[in-house]
N, C-alpha and C positions, 0 to 999 in steps of 0.2 A: 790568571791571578787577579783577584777583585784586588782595589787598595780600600782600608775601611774608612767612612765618610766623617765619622768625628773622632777628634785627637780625645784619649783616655788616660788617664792616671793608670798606670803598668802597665801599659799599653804592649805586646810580645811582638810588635816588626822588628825588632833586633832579635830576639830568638828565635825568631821560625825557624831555621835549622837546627839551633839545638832541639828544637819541642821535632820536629818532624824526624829529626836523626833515631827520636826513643818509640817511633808507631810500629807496629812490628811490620816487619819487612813485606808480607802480603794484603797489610790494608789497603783498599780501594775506596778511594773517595767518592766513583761512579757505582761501586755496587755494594760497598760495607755503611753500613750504619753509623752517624759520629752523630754525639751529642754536647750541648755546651751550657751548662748549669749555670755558669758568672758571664752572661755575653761582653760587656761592658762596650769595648768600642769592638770585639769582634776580628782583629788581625788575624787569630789563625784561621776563623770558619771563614771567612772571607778569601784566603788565601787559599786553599782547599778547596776549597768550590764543592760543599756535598750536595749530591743529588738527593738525600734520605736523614733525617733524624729528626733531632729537634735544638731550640735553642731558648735560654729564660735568662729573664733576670728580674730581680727584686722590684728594680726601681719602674714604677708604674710607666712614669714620663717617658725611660727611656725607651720601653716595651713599645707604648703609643707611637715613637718616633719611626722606630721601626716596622709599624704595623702600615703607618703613611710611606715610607717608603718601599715598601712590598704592595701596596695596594695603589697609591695615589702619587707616582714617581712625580707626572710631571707637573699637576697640581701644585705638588711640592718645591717643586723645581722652579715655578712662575710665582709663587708669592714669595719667595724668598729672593727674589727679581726686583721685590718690591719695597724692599727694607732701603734705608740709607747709610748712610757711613755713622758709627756708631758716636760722633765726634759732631751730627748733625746736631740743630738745635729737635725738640721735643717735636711731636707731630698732635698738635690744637686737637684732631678731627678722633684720637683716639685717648682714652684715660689714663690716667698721670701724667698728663703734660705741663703739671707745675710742682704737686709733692706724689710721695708716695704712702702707702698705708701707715709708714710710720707720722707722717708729715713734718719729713723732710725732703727739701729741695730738689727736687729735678732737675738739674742740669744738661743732661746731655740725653740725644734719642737709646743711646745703650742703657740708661737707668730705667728710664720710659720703659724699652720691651721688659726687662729683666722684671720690673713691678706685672707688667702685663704678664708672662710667665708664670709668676707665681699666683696666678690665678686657681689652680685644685688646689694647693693645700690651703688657699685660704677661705674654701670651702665657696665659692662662686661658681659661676655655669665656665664651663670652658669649651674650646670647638677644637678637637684633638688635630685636625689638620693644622691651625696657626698656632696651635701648643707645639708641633713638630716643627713647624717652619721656627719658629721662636726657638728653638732647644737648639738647632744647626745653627741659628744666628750669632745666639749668645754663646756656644763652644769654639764657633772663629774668629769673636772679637772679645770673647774673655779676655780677662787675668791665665798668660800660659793656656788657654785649652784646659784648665780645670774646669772639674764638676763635684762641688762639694752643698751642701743642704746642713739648715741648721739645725736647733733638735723640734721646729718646729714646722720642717721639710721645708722649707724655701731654701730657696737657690741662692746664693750668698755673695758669688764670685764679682767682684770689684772688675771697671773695663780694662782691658790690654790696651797697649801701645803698638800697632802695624800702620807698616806703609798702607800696604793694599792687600786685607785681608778677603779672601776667598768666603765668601759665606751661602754660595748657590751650590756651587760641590756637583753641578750639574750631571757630567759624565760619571761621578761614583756613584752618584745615587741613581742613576740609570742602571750601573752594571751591579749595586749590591740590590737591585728590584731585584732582576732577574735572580741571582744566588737565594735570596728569603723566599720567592717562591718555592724553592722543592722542599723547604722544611716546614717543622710544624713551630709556632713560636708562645712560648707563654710566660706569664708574669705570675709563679711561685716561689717556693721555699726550693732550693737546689735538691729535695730529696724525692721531686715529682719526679725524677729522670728516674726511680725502682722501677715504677709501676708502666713505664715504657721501653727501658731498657733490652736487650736479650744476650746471651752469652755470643761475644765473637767483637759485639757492637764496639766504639773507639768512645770513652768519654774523658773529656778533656774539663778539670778543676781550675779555675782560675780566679780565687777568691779575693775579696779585696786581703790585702797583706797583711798580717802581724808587723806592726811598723818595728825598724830597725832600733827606732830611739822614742825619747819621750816627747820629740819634736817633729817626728817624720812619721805622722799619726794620718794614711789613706784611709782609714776604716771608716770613715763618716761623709765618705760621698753622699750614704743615705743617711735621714736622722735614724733608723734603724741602728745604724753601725754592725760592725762584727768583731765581736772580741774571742776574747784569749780561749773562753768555752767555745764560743762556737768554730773556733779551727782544729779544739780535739775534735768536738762530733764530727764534725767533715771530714778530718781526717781516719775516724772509727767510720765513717759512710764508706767514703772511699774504699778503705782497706776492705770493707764487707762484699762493695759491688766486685772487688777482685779477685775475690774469694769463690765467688761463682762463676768465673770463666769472663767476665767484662774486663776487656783491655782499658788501663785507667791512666792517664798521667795528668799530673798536679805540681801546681809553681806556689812558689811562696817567698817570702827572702827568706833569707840565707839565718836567722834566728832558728828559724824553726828545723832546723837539720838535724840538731838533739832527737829531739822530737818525734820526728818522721823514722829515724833511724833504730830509737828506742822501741816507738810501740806497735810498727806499722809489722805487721806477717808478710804482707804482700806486695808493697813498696820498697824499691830502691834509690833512696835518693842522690842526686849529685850535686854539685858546686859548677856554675857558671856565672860568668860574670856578665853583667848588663848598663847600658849607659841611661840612664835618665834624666829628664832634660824636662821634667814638670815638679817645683819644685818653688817654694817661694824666697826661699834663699838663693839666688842665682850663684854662691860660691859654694853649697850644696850639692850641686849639681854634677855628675857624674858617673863614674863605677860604681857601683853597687852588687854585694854579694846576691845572689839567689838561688835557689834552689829545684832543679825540677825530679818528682819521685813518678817511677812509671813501675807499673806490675811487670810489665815485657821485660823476658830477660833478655841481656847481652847477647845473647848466641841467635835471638830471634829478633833482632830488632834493624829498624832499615839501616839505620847508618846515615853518618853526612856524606855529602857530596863532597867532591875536593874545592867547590867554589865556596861551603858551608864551613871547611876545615880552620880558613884563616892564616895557612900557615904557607901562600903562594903568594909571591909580590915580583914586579918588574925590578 
């Protein structure tokens, strides 16, 4: 089991048993095909370990990230060796070390990279290795491990507060090399996985969320966003790839239950419950309803483990 290298917004290490309980009982991760349409931070493919499929997401930067870390571990691994604590003062020898494009004050070396960061959307030359070192930087000394973009795609996130944040990730990013090798990886629209696809294959939906309220709004990690359309067509995609023999399962919160239940042919969804702990309201912070809908029926599905069940204690 890899552990994934950046903390994510819905991030599923608390559901991997739920989501693995609904694969059907002879998926093979060494010789069946999965694919992953929302990588984001990547918990369950991570966790899985597949030898074969593919994996995408939207977000250019985050694709880049992981292209450096599949191709240039330890590259990766030594300039990020090289960053300082984000509470340092600015660094003279690299740009914005007094304002930033807005010009305003530079205060700390964290506002410095995060200005240096947002170098592609502000249409400058950028070098995708220290755009990747920079992206692990700024996601372990963020505000919580958020990753949000304005509607102008800059990265937004305000510095965290750590004793002694981890920001070289050395051993993950060794062992998630290895896992991005046997896949293939791309930065499209989640609807590339047709045209690779084949009946039998495992694909796994994990969209950014229909937020629960009008305050707990995850859709705008990218300035793209995903709204309320486009979770029916995903959810009329989904239902179509299942419809052809593609083993499907798909999370969402717990809103969209109606939903999944009313129009889906081939989806059956559930209610589990999940703790989330990214959240700018720290009193927020919590259970949270969600929902996972998988084509596999009951009677073919692997099931949890009894260490997965929750219902053993000393």
């Amino acid at each position: 089991m890899t552990k994934p290298v950046l903390k994510w917004a819905g991030g599923k290490r608390q559901l991997l048993d739920d989501l693995k309980a609904r694969f059907p009982r002879d998926f093979d991760a060494t010789e069946n095909a999965y694919h992953e349409p929302f990588l984001g931070g990547g918990a369950l493919f991570f966790d899985i370990e597949p030898t074969t499929g593919t994996v995408n997401d939207t977000n250019a930067r985050l694709v880049n990230f992981y292209r450096q870390v599949r191709d240039n571990p330890e590259k990766l691994i030594n300039r990020c060796r090289e960053f300082q604590d984000p509470e340092h003062d600015p660094d003279e020898s690299f740009p914005f070390s007094t304002t930033d494009r807005s010009g305003k004050d530079v205060d700390s070396y964290y506002y410095q990279q995060r200005a240096r960061f947002n170098n592609r959307p502000a249409g400058d030359d950028f070098d995708a290795l220290e755009e990747a070192a920079l992206l692990l930087y700024l996601n372990r000394t963020g505000f919580n491990g958020m990753y949000r973009e304005n509607a102008d795609g800059f990265f937004n996130i305000p510095q965290g507060r750590y004793a002694n944040p981890d920001w070289v990730r050395a051993e993950e990013v060794r062992a998630a090399s290895r896992v991005l090798e046997r896949v293939e990886l791309y930065n499209q629209d989640y609807t590339y996985v047709e045209e690779v696809v084949s009946p039998g294959d495992l694909v796994y939906f994990d969209p950014p969320y229909e937020p629960m309220s009008t305050t707990a709004d995850f859709t705008k990690y990218s300035a793209d966003g995903f709204d309320t359309e486009d979770q029916q067509s995903l959810l009329e995609f989904a239902d179509s790839l299942a419809s052809e023999g593609v083993h499907v399962i798909l999370s969402n919160s717990g809103v969209m239950y109606d939903l999944y239940e009313a129009e889906s042919e081939n989806l059956l969804p559930d209610t589990v419950g999940a703790t989330r702990s990214i959240n700018s309201d720290g009193e927020n912070r919590g259970e949270v309803e969600e929902i996972i809908a998988t084509s596999v029926s009951e009677e073919s599905r692997a099931g949890q483990s009894q260490t997965g069940l929750g219902q053993f204690s000393d």
